[in-house]
Backbone of each chain as ProteinMPNN parsed JSONL, in Angstrom:
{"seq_chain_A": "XXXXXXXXXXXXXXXXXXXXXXXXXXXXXXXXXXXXXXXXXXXXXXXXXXXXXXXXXXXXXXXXXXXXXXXXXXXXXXXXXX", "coords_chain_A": {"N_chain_A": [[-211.28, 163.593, -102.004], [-214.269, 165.426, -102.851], [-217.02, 165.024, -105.088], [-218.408, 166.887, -107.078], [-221.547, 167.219, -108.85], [-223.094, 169.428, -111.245], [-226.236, 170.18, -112.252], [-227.576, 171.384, -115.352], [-229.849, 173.407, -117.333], [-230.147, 175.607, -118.707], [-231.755, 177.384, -117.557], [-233.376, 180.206, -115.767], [-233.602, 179.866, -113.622], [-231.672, 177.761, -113.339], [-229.231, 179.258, -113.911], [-229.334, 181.32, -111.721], [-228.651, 179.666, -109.461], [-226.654, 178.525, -110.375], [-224.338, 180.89, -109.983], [-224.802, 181.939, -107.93], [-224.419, 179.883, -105.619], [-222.333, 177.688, -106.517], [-219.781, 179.134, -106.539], [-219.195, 179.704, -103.856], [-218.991, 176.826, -102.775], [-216.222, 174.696, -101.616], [-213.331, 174.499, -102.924], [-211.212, 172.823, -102.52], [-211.91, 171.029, -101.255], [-213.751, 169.791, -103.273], [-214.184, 168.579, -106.579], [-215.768, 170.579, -108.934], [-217.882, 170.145, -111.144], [-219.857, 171.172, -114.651], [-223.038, 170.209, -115.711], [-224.394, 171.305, -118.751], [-227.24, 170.914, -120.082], [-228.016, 171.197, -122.442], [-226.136, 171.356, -124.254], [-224.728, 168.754, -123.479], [-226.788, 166.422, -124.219], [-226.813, 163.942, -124.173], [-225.905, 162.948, -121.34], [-227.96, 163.298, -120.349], [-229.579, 160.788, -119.977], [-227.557, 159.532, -117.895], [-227.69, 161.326, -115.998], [-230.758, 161.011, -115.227], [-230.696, 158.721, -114.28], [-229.525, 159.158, -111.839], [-231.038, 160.214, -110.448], [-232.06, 162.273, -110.526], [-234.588, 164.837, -110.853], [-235.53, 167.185, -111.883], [-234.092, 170.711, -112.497], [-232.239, 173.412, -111.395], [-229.967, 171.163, -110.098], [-227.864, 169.174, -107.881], [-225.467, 167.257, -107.861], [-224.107, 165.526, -105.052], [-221.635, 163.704, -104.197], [-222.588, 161.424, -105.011], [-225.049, 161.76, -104.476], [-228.53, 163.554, -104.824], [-229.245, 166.39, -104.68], [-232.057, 168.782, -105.281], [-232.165, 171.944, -106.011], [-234.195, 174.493, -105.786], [-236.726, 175.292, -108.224], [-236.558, 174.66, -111.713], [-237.141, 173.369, -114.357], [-238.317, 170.534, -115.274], [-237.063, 167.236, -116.204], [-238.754, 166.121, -117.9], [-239.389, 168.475, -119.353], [-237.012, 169.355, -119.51], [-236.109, 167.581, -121.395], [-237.808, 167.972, -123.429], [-236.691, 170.329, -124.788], [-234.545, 169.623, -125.449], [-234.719, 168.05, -127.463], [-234.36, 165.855, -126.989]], "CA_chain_A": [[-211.886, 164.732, -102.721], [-215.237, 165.009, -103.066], [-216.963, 165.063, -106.678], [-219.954, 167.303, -107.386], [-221.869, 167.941, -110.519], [-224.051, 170.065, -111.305], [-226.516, 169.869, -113.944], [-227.786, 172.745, -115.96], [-230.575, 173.159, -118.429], [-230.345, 177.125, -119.594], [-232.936, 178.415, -117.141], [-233.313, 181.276, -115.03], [-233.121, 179.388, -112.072], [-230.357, 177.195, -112.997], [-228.386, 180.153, -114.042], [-228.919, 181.997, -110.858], [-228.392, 178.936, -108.633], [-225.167, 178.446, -110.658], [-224.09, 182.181, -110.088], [-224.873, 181.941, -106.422], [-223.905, 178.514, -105.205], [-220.733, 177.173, -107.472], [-218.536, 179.983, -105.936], [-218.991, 179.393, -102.112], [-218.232, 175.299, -103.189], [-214.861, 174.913, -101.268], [-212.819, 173.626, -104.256], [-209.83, 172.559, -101.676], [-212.181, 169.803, -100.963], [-214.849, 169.451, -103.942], [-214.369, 169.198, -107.604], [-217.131, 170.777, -109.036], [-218.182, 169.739, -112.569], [-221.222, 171.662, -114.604], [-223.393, 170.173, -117.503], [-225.377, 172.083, -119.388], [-228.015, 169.594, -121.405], [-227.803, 171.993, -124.173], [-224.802, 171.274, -124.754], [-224.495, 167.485, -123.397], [-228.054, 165.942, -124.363], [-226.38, 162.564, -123.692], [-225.657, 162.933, -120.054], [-229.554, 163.071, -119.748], [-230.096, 159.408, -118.805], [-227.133, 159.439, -116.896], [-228.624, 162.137, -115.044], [-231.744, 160.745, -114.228], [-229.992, 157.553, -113.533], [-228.6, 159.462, -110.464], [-231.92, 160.469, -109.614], [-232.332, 163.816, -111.14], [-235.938, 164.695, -111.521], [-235.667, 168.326, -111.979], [-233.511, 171.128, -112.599], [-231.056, 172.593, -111.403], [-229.82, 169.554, -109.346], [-226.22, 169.548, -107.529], [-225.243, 165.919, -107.377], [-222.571, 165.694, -104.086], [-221.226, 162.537, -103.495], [-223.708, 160.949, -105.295], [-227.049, 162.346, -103.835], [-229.081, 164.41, -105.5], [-229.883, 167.782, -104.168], [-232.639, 169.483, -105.975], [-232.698, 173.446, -105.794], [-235.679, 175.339, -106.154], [-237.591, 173.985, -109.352], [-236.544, 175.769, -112.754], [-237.71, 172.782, -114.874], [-238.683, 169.067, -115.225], [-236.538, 166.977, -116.725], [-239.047, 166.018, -119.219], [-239.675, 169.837, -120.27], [-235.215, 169.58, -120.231], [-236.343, 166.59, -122.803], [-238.246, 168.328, -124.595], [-236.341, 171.497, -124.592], [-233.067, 169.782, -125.992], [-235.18, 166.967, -128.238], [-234.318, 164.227, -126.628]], "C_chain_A": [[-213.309, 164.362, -103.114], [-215.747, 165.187, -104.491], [-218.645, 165.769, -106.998], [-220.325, 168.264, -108.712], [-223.195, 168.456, -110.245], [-225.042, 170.003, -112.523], [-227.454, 171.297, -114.079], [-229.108, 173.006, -117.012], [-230.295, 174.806, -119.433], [-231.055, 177.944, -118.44], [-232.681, 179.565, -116.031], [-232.738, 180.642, -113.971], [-231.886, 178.331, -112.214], [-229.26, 178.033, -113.07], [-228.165, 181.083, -112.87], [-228.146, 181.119, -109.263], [-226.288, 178.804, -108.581], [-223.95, 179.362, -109.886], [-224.018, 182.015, -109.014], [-224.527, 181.024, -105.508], [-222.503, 178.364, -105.445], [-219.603, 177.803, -106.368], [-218.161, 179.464, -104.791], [-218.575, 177.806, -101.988], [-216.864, 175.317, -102.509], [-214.268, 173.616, -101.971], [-211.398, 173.198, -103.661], [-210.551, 171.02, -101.417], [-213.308, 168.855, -101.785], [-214.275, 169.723, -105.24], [-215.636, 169.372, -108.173], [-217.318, 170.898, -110.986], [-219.315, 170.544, -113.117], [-221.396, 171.055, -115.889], [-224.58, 170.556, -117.857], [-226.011, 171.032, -120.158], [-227.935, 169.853, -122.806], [-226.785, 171.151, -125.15], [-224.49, 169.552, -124.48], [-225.912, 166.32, -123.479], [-227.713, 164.334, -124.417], [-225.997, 162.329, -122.018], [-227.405, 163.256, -119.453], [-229.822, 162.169, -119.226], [-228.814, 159.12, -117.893], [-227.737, 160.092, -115.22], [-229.729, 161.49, -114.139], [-231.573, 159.092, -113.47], [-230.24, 157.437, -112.169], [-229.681, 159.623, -109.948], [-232.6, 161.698, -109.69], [-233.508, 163.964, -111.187], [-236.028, 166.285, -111.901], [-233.963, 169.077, -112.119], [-233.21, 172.759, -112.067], [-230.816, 171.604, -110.192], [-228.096, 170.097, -109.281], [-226.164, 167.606, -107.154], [-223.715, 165.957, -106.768], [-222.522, 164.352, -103.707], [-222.143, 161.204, -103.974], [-225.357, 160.752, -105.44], [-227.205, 163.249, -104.584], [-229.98, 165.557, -105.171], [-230.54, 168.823, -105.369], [-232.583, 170.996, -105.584], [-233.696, 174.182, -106.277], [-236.174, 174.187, -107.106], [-237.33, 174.991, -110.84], [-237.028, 174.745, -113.416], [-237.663, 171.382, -115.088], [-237.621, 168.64, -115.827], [-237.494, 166.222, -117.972], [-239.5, 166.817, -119.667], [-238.254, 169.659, -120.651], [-235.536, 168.843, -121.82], [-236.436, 167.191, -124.101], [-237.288, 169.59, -125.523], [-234.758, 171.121, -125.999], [-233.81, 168.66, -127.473], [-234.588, 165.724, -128.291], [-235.274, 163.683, -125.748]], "O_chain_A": [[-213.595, 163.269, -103.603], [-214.852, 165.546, -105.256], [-219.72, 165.175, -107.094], [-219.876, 169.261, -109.279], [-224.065, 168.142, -109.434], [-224.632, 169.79, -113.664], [-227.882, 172.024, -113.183], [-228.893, 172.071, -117.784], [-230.289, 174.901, -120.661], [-230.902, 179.165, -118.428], [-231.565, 179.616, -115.513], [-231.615, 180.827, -113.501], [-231.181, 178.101, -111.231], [-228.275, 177.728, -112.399], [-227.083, 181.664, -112.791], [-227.455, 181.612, -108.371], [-225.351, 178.877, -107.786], [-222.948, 178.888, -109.351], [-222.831, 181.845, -108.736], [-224.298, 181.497, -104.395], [-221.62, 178.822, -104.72], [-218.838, 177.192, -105.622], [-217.097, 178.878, -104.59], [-217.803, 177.531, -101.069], [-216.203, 176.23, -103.004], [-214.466, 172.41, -101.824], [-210.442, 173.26, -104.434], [-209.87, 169.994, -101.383], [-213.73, 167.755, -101.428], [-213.82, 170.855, -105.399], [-216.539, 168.549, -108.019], [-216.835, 171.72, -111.765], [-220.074, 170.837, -112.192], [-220.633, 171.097, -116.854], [-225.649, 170.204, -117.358], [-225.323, 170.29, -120.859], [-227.839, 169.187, -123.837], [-226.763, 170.605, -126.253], [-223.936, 169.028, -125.446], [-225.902, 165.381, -122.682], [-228.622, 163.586, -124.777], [-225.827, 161.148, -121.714], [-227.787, 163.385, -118.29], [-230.297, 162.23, -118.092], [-229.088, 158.331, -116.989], [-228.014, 159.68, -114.094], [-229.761, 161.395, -112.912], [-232.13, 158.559, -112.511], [-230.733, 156.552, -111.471], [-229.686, 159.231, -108.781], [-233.557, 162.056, -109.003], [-233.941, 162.957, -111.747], [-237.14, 166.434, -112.407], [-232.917, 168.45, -111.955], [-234.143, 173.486, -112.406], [-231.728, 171.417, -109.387], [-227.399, 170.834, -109.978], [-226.796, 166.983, -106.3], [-222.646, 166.204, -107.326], [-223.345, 163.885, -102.92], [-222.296, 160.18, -103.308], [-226.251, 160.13, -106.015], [-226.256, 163.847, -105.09], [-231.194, 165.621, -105.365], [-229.87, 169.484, -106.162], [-233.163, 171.163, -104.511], [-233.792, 174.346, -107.493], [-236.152, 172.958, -107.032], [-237.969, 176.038, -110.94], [-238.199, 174.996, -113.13], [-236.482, 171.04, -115.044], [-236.905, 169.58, -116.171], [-236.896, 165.778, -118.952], [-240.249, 166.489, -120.587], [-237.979, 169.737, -121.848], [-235.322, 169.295, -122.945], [-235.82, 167.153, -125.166], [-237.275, 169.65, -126.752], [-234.233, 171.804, -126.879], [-233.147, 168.676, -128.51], [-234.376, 164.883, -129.164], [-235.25, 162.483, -125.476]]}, "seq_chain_B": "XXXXXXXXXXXXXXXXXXXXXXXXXXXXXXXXXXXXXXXXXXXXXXXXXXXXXXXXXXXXXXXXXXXXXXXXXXXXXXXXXX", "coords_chain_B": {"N_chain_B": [[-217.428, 189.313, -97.102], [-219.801, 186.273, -97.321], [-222.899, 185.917, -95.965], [-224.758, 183.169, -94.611], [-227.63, 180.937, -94.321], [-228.633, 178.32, -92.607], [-231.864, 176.593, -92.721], [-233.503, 174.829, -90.203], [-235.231, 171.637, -89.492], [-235.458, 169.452, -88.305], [-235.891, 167.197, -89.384], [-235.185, 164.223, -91.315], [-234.426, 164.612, -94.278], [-233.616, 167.193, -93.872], [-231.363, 166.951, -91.798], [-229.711, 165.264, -93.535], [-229.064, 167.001, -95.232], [-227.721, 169.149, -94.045], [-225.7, 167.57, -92.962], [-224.358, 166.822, -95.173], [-224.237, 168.914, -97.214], [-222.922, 170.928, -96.348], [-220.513, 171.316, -95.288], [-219.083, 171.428, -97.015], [-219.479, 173.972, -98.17], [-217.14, 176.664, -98.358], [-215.426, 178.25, -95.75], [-213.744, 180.496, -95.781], [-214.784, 182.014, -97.585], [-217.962, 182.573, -96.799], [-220.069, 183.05, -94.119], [-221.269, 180.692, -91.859], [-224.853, 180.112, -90.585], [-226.733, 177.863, -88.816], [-229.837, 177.333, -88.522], [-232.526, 175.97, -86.303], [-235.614, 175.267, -86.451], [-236.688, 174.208, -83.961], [-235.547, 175.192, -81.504], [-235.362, 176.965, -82.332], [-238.11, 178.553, -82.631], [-239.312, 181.23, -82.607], [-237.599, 181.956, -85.358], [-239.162, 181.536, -87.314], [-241.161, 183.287, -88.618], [-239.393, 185.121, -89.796], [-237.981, 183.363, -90.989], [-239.655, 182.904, -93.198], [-240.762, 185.456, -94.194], [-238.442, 185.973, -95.437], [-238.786, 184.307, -97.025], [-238.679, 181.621, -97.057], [-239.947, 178.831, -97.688], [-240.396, 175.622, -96.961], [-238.627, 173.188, -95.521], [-235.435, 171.466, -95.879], [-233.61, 174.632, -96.397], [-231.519, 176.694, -97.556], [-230.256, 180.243, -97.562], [-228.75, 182.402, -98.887], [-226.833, 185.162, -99.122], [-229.492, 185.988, -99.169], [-230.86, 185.156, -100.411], [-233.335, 182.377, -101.38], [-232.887, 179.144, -101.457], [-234.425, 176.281, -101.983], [-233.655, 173.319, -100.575], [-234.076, 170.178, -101.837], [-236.971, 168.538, -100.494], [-238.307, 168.239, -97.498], [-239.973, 169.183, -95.046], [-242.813, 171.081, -95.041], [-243.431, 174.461, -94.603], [-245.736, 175.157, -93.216], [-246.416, 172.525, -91.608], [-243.87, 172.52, -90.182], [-244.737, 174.406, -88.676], [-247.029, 173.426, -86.689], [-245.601, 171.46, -86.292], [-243.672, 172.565, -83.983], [-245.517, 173.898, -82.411], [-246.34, 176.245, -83.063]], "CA_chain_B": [[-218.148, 187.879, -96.452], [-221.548, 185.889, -97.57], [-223.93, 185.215, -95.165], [-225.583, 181.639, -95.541], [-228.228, 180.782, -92.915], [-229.474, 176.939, -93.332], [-232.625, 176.594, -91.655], [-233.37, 173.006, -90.198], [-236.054, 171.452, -88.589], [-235.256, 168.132, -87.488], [-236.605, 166.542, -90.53], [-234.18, 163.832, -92.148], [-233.956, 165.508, -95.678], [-232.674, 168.508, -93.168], [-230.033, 166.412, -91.311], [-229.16, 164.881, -94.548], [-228.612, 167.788, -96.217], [-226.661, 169.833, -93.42], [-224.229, 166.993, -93.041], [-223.97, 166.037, -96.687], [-223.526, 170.045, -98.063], [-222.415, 172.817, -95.843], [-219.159, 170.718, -94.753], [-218.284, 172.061, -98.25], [-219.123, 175.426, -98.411], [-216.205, 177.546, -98.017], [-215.685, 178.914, -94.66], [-213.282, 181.255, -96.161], [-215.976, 183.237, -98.147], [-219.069, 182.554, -96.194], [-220.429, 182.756, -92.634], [-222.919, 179.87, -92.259], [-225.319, 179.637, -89.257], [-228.052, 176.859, -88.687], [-230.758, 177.78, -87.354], [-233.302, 174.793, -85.736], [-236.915, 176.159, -85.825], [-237.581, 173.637, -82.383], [-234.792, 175.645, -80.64], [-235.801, 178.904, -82.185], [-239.581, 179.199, -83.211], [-239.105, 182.767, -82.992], [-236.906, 182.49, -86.104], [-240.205, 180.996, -88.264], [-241.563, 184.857, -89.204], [-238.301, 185.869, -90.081], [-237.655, 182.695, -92.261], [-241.152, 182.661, -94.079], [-240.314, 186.81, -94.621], [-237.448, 185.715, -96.258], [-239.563, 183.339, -98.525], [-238.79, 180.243, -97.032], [-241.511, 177.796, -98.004], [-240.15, 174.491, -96.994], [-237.394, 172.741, -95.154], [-234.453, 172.367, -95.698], [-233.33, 175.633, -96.915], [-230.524, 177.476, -97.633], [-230.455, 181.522, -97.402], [-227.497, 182.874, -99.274], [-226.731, 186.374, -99.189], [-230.664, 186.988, -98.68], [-231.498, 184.642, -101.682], [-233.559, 181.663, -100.795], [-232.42, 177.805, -101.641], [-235.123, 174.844, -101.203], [-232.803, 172.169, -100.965], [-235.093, 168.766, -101.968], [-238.241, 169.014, -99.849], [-238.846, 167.748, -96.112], [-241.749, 169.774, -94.757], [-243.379, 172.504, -95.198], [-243.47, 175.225, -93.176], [-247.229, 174.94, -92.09], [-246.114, 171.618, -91.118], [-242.712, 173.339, -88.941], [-245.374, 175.584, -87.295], [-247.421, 172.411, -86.417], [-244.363, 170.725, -85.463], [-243.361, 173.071, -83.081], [-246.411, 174.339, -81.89], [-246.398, 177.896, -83.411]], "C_chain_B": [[-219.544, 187.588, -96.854], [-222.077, 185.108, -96.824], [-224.898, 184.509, -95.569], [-225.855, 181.503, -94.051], [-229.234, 179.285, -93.376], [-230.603, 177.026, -92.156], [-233.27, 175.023, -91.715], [-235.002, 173.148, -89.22], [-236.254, 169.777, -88.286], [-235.296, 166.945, -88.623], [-235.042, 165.778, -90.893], [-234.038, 164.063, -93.317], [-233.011, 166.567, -94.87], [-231.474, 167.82, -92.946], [-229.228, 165.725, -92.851], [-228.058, 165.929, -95.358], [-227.3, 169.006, -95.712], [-225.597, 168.536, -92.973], [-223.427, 166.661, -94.642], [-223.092, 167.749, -97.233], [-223.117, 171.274, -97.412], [-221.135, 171.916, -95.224], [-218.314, 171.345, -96.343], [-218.751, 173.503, -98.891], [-217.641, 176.131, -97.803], [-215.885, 178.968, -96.983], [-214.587, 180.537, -94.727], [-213.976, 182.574, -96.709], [-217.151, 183.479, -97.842], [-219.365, 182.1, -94.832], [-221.732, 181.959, -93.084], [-223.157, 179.376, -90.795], [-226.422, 178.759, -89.798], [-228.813, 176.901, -87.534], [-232.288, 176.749, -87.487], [-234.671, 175.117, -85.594], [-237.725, 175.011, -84.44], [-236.98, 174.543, -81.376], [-235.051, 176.546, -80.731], [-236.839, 179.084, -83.047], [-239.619, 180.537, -83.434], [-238.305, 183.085, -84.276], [-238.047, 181.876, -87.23], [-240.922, 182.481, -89.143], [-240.692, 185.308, -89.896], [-237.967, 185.252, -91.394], [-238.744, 182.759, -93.862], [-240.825, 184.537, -94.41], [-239.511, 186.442, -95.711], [-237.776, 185.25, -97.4], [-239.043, 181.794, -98.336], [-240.251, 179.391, -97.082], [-241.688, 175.914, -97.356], [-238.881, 174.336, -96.376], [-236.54, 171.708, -95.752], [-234.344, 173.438, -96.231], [-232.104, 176.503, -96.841], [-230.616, 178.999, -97.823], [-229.072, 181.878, -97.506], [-227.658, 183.834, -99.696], [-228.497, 186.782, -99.634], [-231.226, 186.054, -99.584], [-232.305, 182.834, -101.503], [-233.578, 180.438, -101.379], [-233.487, 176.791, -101.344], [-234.459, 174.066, -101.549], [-233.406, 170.927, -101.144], [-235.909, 169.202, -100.996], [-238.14, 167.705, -98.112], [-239.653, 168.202, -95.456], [-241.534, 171.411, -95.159], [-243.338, 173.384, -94.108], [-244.44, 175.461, -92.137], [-246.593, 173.655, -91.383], [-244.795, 171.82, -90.024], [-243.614, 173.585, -87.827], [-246.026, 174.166, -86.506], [-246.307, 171.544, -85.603], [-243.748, 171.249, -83.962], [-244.176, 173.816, -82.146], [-246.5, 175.745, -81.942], [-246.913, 178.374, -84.571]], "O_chain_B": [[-220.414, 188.455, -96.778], [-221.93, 183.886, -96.815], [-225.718, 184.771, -96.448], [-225.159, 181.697, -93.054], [-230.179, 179.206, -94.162], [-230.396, 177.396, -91.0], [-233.479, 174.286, -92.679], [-235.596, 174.054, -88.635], [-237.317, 169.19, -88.088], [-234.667, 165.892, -88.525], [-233.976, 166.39, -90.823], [-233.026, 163.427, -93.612], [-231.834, 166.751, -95.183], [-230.541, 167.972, -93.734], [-228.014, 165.888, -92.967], [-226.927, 165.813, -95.828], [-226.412, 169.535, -96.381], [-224.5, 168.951, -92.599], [-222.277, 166.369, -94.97], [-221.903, 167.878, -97.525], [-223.015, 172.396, -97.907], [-221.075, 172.364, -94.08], [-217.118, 171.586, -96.502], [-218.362, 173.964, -99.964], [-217.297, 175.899, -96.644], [-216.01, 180.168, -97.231], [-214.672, 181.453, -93.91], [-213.797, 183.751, -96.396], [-217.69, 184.452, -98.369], [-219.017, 181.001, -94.4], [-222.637, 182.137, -93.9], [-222.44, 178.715, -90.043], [-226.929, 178.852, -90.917], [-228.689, 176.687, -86.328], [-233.006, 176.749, -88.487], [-234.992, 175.281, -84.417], [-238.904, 175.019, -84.088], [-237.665, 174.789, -80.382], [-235.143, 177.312, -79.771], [-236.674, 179.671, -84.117], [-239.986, 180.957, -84.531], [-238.176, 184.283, -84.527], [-237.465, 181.766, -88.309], [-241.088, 182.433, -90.361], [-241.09, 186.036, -90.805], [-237.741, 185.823, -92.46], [-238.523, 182.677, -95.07], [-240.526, 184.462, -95.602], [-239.903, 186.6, -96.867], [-237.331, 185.546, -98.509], [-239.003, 180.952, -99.233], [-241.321, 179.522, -96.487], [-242.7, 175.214, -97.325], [-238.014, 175.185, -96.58], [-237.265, 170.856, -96.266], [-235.337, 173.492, -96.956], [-231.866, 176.996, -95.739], [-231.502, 179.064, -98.675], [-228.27, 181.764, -96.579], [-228.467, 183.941, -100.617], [-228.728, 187.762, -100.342], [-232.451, 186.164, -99.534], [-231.41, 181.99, -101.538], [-234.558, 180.441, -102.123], [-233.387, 176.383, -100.187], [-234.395, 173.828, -102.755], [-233.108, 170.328, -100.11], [-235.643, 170.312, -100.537], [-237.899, 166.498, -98.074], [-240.401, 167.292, -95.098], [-240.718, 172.302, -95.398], [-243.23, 173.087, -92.918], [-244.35, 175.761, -90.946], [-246.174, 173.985, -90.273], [-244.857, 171.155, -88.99], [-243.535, 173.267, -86.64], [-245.322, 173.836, -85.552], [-246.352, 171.121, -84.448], [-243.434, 170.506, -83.031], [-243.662, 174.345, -81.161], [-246.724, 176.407, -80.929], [-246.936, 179.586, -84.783]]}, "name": "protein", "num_of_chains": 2, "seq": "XXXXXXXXXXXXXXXXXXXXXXXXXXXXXXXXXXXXXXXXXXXXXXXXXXXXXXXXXXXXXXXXXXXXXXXXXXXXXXXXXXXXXXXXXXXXXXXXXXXXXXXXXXXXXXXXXXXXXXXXXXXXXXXXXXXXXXXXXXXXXXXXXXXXXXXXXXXXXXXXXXXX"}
């Protein structure tokens, strides 16, 4: 099973990526995780750990697939005050 | 059904990204073609219409995906001589 997270900040574009992506995910062979920073402002340096530099970001398998560009991860920084 | 049209161009971010994430889209809820702009230059007007800007790219139900960056599309046309 594969293991893919998604990470989230609030923004337009992560919210439509979410909305439009997530679904089509075939969850027979992917679990699909989502974290909002809002809400998990500790999974930030994990995040960029992985490689994150932007948002939203689909991390599959470990890689880090950026989509479009809704915002930096040091506007997320700022955004959540961390 | 949601039509998903990845558009590639040889680039390793591309190959990366069509073996790494459309093996897990869900062939159940979405038709997904890949389309090669060396094999089909003629599909470069169509993609850049669309609002592709960059390769790789994803095109879900009309809505356009830059998946991490591998060229540009001036750089496609260049590539392919168009």
């Amino acid at each position: 099973m594969a293991k893919a997270v998604f990470y989230h900040a609030g923004c337009s574009v992560c919210v439509d990526a979410e909305q439009a992506i997530l679904p089509y995910l075939d969850r027979t062979k992917t679990d699909v995780e989502t974290i909002h920073f809002a809400q998990h402002p500790d999974k930030l340096d994990e995040a960029e750990k992985l490689g994150v530099k932007s948002v939203p970001a689909l991390v599959l398998n470990g890689t880090v697939y950026h989509i479009n560009f809704g915002a930096s991860m040091a506007d997320v920084r700022k955004a959540v005050g961390k």
